[in-house]
N, C-alpha and C positions, 0 to 999 in steps of 0.2 A: 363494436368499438372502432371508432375510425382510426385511423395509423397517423395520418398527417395531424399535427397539432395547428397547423396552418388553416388549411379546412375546418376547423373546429368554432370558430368563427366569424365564417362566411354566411352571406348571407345577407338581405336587408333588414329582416327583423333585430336582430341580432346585432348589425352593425347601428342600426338607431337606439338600440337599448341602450347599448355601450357610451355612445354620446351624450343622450340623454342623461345619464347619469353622472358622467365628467359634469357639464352643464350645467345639471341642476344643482350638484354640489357647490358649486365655482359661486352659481346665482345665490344660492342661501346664505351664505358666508358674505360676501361682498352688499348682499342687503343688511344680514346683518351688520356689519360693520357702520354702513349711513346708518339705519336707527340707532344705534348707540354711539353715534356722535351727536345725531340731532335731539334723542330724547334726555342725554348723559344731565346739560346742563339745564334742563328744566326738575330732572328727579333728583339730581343730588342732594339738596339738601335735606326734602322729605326723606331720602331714604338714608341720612346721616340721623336725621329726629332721630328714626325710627328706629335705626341701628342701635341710636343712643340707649332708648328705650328699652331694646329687646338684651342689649349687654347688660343693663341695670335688673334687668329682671331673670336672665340669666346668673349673675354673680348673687343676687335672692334668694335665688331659687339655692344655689350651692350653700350658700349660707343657712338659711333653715334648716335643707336637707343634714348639713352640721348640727346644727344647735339640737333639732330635735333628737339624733342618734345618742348625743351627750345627753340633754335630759333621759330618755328614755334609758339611755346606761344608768344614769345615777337612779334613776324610781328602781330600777332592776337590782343595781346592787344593794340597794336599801332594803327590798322585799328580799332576794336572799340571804341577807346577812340577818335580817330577824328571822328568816325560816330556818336557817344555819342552828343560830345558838336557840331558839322557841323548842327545836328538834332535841336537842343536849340535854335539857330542861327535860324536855316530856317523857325523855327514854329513860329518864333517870337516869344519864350519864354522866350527867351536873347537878349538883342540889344548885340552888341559889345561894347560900349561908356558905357555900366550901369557898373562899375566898381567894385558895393559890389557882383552883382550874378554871374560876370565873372570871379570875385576873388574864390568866395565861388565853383563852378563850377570845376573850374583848379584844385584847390587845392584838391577836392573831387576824381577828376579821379587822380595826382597825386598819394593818399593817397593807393589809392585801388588799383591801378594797378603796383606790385613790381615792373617791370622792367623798367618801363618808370621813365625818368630823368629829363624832362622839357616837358609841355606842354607852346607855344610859341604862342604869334598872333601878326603880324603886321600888322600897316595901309598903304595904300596907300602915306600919308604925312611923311611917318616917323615915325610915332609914335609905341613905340612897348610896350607887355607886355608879363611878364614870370612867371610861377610858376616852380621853380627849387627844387629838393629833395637834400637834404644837408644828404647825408649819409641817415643811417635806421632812428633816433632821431630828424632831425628838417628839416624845407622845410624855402625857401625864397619865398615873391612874389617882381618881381622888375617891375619898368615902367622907360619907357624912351620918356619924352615929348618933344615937340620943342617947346612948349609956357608956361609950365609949370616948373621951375629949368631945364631951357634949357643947358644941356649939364653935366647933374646931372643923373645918377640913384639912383631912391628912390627904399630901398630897404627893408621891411617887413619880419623880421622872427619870424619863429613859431615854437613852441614846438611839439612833436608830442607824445598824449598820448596816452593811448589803446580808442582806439575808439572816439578819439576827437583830436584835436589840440588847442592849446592856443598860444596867439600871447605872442611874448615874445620882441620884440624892433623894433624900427625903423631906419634906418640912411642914409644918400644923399652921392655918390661916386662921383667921377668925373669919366666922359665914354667920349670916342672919339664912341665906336658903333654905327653903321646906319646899321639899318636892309635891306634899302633900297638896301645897296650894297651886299648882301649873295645872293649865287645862288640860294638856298631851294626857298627866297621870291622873286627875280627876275624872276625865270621860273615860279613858283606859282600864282602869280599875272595875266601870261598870258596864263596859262592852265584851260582845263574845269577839269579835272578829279587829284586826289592827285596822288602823286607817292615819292620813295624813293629817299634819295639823302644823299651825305657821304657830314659831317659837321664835320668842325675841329674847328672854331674860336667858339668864344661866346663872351656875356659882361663880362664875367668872366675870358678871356684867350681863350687858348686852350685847349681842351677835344677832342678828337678823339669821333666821335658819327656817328647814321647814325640818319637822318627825314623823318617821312614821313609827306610829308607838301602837303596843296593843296589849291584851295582857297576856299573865302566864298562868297556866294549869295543872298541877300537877296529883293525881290520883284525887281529881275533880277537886282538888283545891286552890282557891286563886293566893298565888304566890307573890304577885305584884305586877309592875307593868314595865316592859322590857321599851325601848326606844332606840329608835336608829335615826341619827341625826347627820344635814347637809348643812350646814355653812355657806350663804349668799357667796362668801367669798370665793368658792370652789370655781361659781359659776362664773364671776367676775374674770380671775384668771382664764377660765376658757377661752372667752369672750376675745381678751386681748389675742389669744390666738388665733383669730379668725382674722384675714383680708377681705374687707369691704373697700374693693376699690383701695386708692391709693391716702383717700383722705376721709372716707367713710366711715361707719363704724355700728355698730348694733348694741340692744338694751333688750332687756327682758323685764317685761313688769307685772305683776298679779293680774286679778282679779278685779280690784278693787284702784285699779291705775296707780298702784303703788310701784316705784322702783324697786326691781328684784339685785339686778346686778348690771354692773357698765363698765367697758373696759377696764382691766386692770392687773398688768403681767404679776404684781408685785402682790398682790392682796392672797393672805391667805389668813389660817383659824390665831397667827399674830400679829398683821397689818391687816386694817380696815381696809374697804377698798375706798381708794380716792383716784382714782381717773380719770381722764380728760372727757367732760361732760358739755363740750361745747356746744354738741348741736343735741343734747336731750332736750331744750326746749321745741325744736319740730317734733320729736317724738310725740309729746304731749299735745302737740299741738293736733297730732293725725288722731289721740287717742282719742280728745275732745270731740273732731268730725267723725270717725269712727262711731261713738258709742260704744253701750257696753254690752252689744247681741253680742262678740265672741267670735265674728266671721272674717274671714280675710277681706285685706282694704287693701286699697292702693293709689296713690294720688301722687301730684305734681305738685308741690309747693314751695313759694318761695319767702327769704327771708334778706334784707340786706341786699336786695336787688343780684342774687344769688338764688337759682332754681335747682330745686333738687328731688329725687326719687323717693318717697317714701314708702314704705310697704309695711301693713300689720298681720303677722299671721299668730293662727293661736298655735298653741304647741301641747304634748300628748300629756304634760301633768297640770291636771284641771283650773280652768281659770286662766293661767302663763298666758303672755303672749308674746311674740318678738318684732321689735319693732326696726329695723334696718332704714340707714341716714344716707344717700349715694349723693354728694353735685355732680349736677348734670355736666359741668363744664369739664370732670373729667373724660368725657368720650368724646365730645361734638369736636373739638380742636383736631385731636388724632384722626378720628374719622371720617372728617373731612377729608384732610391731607390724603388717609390712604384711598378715598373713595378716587380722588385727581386721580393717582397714580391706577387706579385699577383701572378708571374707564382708559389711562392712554394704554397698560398694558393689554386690556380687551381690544382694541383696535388693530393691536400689532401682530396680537394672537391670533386675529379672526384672517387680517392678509395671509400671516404664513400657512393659517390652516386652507383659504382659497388655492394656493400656489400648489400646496401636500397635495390637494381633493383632485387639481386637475393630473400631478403626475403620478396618480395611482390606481391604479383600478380593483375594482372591492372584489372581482373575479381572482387578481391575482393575492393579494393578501389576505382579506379577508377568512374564503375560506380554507386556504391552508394552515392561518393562526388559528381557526376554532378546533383544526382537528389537533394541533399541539397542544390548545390547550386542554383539548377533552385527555391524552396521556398522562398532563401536567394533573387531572383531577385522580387516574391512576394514582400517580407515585404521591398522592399525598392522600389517598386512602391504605398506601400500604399495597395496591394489588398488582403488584410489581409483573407476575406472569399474565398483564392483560396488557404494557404497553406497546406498543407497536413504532417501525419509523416508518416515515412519512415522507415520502421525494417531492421536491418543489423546484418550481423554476428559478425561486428567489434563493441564492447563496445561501443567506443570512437564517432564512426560514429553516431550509436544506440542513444547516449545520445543527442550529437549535433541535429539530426534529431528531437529530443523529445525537446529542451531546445527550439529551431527555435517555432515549435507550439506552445510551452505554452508561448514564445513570444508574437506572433503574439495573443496571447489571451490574453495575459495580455493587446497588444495594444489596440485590441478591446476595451475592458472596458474605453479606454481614447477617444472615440468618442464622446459623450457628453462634453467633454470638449473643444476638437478640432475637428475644422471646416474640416473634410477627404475630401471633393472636394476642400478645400483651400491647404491642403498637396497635394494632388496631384497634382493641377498643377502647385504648385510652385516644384515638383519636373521634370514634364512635359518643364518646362522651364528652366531647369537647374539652378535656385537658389540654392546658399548655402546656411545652416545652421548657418552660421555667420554672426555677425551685419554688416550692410550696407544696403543701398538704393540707391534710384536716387529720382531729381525733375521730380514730373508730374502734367499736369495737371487732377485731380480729382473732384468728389462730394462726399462729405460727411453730414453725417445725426445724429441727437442726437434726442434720444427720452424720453422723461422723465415724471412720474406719476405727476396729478398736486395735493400738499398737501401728498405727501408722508408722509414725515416727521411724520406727525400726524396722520395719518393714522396706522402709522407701531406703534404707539407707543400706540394708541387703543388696535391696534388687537393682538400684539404681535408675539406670534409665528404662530397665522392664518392667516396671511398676508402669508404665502409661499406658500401656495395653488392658491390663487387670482395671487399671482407676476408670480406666473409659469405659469398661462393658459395666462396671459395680455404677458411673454415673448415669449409663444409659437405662438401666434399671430402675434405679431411684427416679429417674425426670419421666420416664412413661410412667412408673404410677401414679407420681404429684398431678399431671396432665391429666389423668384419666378421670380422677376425680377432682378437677377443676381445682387444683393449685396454680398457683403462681410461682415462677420458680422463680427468687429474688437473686440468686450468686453461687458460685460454687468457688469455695473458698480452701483448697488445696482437697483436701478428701473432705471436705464436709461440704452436705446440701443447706442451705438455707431456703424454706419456700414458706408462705401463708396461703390464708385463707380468709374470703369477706370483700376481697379489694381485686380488679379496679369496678368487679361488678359482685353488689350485693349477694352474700350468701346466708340465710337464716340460718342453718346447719353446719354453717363453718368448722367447729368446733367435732362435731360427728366426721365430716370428711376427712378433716386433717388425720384424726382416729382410723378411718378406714385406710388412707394413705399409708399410714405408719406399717400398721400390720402388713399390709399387700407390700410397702417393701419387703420389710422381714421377710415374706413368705418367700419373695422372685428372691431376693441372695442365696437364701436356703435352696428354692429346688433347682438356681442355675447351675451348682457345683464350683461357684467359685471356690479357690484355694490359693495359699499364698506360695511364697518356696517354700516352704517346710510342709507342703502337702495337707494343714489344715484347713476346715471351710472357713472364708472371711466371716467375720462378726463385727458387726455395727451397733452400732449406741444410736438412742434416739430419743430427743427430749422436747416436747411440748408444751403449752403454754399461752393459754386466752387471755384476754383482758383488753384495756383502751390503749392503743396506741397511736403512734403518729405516722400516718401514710400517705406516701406521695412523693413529688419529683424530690430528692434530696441530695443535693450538692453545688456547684458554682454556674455562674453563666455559661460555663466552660465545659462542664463536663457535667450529667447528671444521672442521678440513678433512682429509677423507680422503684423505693424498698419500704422497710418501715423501723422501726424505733422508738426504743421508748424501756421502761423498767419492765414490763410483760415482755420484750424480744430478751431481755438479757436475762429474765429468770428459766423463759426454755432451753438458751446455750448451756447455764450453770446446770441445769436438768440433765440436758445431755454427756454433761461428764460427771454428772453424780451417779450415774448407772455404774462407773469404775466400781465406788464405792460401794455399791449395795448387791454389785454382781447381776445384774437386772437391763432387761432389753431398749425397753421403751416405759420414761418415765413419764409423767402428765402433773401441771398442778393443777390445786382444787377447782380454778374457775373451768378447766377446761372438763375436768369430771364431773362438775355441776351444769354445767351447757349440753354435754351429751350424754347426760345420763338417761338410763334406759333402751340408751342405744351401742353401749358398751359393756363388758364385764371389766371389773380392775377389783383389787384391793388396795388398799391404805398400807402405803408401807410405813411412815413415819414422820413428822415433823421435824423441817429443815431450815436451819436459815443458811441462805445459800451466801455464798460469797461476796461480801457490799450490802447485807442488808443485816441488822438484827433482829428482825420477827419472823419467828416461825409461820413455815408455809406448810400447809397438807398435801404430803404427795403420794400419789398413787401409779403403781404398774399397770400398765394396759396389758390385759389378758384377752381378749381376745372379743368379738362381736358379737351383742344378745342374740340369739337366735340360732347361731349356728349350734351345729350338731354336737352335743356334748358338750361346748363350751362350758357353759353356765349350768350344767347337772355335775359335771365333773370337779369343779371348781367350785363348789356352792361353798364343801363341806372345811376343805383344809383355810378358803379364806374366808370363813368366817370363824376359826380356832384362832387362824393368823388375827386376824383384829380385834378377840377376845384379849388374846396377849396383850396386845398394844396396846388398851382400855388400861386391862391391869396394872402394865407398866408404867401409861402416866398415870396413873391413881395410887405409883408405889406399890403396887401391890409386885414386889418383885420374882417373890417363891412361884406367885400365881401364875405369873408371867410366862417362867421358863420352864413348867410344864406346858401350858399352850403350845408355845414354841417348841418343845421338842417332842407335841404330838404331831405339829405339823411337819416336822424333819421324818418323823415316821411313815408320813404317807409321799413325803417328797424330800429323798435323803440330798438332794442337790441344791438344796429351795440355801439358797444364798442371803438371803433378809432374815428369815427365820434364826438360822445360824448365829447371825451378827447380832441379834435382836438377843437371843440367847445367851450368848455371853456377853454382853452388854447388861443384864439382872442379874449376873451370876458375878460380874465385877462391880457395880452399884451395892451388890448383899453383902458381898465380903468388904469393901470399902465403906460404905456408907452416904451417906450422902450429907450436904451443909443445905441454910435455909435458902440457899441463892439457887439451888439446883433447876431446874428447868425442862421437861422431858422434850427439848428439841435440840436434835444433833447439828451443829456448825459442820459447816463444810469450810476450810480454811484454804482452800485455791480453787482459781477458776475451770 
């Protein structure tokens, strides 16, 4: 290594490179500059066309890209809303004839699904029923009987609140209607599978709509023919929502060059649409040149000594097309102008950059910037113990280099706070730093001291010695079997499972976690002041939830959320009540079953809900030694009881139950489950009774 930096240098070879590249840089830039003054004023205007052009077909391109995500939502909602209620039908969870759940039913997909306009079913005899959306603010339900105000629609409308509807009147029309005779229910009735169909009439008139109708089956009998209906005007209002351009505008039309829908904020299933239709005459006009193969087109035409952009694309429900209207005059004016300005700022850019090129040399900046920024790829992979600094002759360089480490050292120190395998593979997977999520399906786990409370208020500030070795126990086993550890929220852990990388077995892990807590508290010897071993609660809990960055621009936290996170918290302190370690709901004993031992202790509704959930203890892991031989016998006596119990059967019950206090005089459930039939027998019970226990606090 030579010592002089002076020497380092020397040399002829070495001093011509040096120049030579001042020079050359100096020459490119400075030529550059002449051809983009001599070629500026020959291309501008081609490249303003062009520009014109490529903006008109860009703002197209976004526009389609719209229209079709909307059509294709509405075909989607359409096919789930008849798969929805087809499903209710088939399971026989809906007769057709039960008229409060078919109501309640309609109006419910209705309500939820914006684009759909009527959801429709008629009988074989005639008889039909609707639940129609009256605009955003009120829905109707009608029926049309033949032996009930024959020749009458009775028609039910409803309020629509945030999150509820209220009936608001009743009243009988006179209808000439027969469902009988519309094509939707005449093909429907003798097809197996649903399909689309353009509907104009209704009991209400005419509305231009498409159905998708099909029929219904129930113990291979055909029931009638269900329909789910869109409203041209849905699409109209979309429409209005779209920016083409500042005077632009778009149309959707059939198949058949029929108008489907054309601007119109205000059109919905009680205003027509009536829009401004100025320029659907070019539309037509491109449909004419087009024809009707169904392929994308695109032309310049003009009208009124006015040039404008047309474009026809087809779109994903069959036939549609969309036809987009641009004048051209909105770009060439602008673009022009900015093109002036860009070539004089190119000019001025290319000197300053000639002047930069000769006072720098790419030896001195260059590469001391790529080795910053190779640091700079460090600390945004998170691998903080690989950046290094970097000395430079340039200050500025020098400082940067030094400010990056002592970065990356300041991050360090925030590794106890944050989870660095959870940063990195949420950088590994391309998440952003911004709030947002998705649904998945998860496990999730809450661990809590039992008697904290008074614990902490004994011991004071010697309780954070004990909290810290009982937390460092808890987070190596969550870790070890690939948790997540989401907070730790005074003595309690919150972690999952499933997120930020895929787990099939989520729901098994969290299970193994659970226990291997248990186990490490138990053989570490914790004890509080009063010389007891700590005893922790622990409540589980699978299902769909919502995971991911959650909270402001400001601050955010990678967790999850949802009615599954809050029913394994209330898990976790229903252990109080049953005297029980670790509790589990059904989803999560049905996910790893086979890979656990539990029994069923009892049906709960936990705190905020009223339907009972089935919950079970986790006893310990299939396979292991005696688990599952030792435990076969008392919990299957124990579940015997609890069959009995909800079956009434109360006498039967609390011998089960106090065979199994026999073989486990400690068994906490058993007990409660016991006199629980033994107050039921002497009391009695009314028709409202229910064998699921409320939990009345969190």
């Amino acid at each position: 290594m030579n010592a002089n930096p002076g020497r380092a240098t020397s040399g002829p070879a070495l001093r011509r490179l040096t120049v030579s590249i001042r020079l050359a840089v100096s020459a490119l830039v400075l030529i550059a500059i002449l051809l983009t003054a001599a070629l500026s004023s020959l291309l501008w205007w081609r490249t303003a066309e062009a520009t014109s052009r490529q903006l008109a077909s860009t703002i197209n391109e976004q526009i389609v890209a719209a229209v079709r995500k909307e059509v294709a939502a509405i075909v989607d909602e359409a096919r789930a809303a008849h798969t929805a209620i087809r499903t209710l039908f088939l399971q026989n969870v809906l007769d057709t004839r039960e008229a409060d759940k078919r109501e309640f039913v309609f109006l419910s997909q209705l309500q939820s699904q914006a684009t759909i306009s009527w959801v429709a079913f008629g009988w074989p005899d005639g008889a039909f029923f609707a639940a129609h959306k009256l605009g955003d603010r009120r829905m109707e339900m009608m029926e049309i009987s033949l032996t009930d105000h024959a020749g009458e629609r009775r028609v039910d409308e409803y309020d629509v609140l945030p999150g509820d509807i209220e009936f608001a009147n009743r009243r009988f029309d006179p209808t000439d209607f027969h469902v009988a005779d519309r094509l939707w229910f005449k093909t429907g009735i003798k097809a197996e599978e649903p399909e689309w169909f353009k509907v104009t009439d209704h009991p209400i008139g005419e509305r231009p709509s498409i159905a998708f109708a099909g029929p219904i089956d129930v113990y291979q009998e055909r029931q009638g023919v269900l329909a789910i209906i869109i409203e041209y005007t849905r699409l109209a209002r979309f429409l209005a929502q779209l920016e083409v351009g500042r005077t632009g505008t778009a149309f959707i039309f059939d198949g058949s060059g029929e108008l489907v829908a054309a601007p119109d904020k205000e059109a919905d299933e009680l205003h027509p649409a009536r829009g401004d239709q100025t320029l659907l005459p070019l539309a037509k006009m491109a449909l004419a040149k087009a024809g009707t193969n169904g392929e994308a087109w695109r032309s310049r035409l003009t009208s009124g000594g006015e040039a404008y952009e047309v474009a026809l694309t087809p779109l994903s429900f069959p036939g549609w097309r969309l036809a987009t209207v641009i004048p051209e005059a909105e770009f060439l004016g602008p673009v022009e102008t900015t093109l002036r300005r860009l070539i004089i700022g190119l000019a001025i850019g290319a000197v300053l950059a000639a002047l930069a090129s000769a006072l720098l040399a790419r030896t001195v900046i260059a590469t001391p910037l790529s080795r910053v920024v190779g640091e700079i790829r460090h600390v945004e992979t998170f691998a903080l113990e690989q950046v290094r600094r970097h000395p430079s002759r340039l200050k500025e360089i020098a400082s940067l280099s030094g400010a990056i480490a002592e970065m990356a050292a300041g991050l360090s120190a925030f590794r106890k706070f944050i989870p660095a395998d959870l940063v990195r593979a949420l950088l590994r997977q391309g998440v952003e730093a911004k709030p947002g999520g998705a649904i998945q399906e998860l496990s999730v786990m809450f661990v809590d001291v039992a008697g904290f409370t008074g614990l902490s208020e004994r011991m004071g500030d010697r309780v954070v010695p004990l909290l810290s070795r009982y937390l460092d126990l808890a987070s190596e086993v969550v870790v070890a079997n690939g948790g997540t550890i989401d907070k730790f929220i005074g003595d309690a852990v919150m972690a999952f499972w499933g997120a930020p990388q895929a787990q099939a077995d989520h729901a098994a892990r969290c299970c193994r976690a659970a226990l291997g807590i248990a186990r490490a508290i138990a053989d570490s010897g914790l004890v509080d002041d009063l010389g007891h071993p700590l005893k922790i609660r622990i409540g589980i809990n699978s299902g769909r939830m919502l995971v991911g960055n959650i909270g402001s621009e400001l601050r955010l936290n990678y967790t999850v959320i949802g009615d599954a996170v809050n029913v394994a918290s209330r898990l976790e302190s229903a252990n109080k009540s049953y005297g029980t370690q670790i509790l589990i709901g059904e989803a999560t004993e049905r996910a790893a079953r086979g890979a656990i031992v539990t029994r069923e202790i009892d049906s709960i509704a936990v705190y905020g809900r009223e339907e009972g959930i089935a919950v079970h203890e986790l006893i310990g892991l299939a396979g292991e030694a005696g688990a599952e031989r030792d435990a076969a016998s008392w919990i299957a006596r124990y579940e015997q009881g609890l069959a009995r119990y909800r079956a009434r059967d109360f006498e039967a019950g609390i011998t089960d139950f106090a065979a199994v206090l026999e073989a486990r005089a400690d068994d906490r459930p058993a007990a409660l489950m016991r006199d629980r039939c033994s107050d039921l027998l002497q009391h009695g019970i009314d028709a409202t009774w229910r064998p699921v226990a409320a939990l009345t606090s969190k």
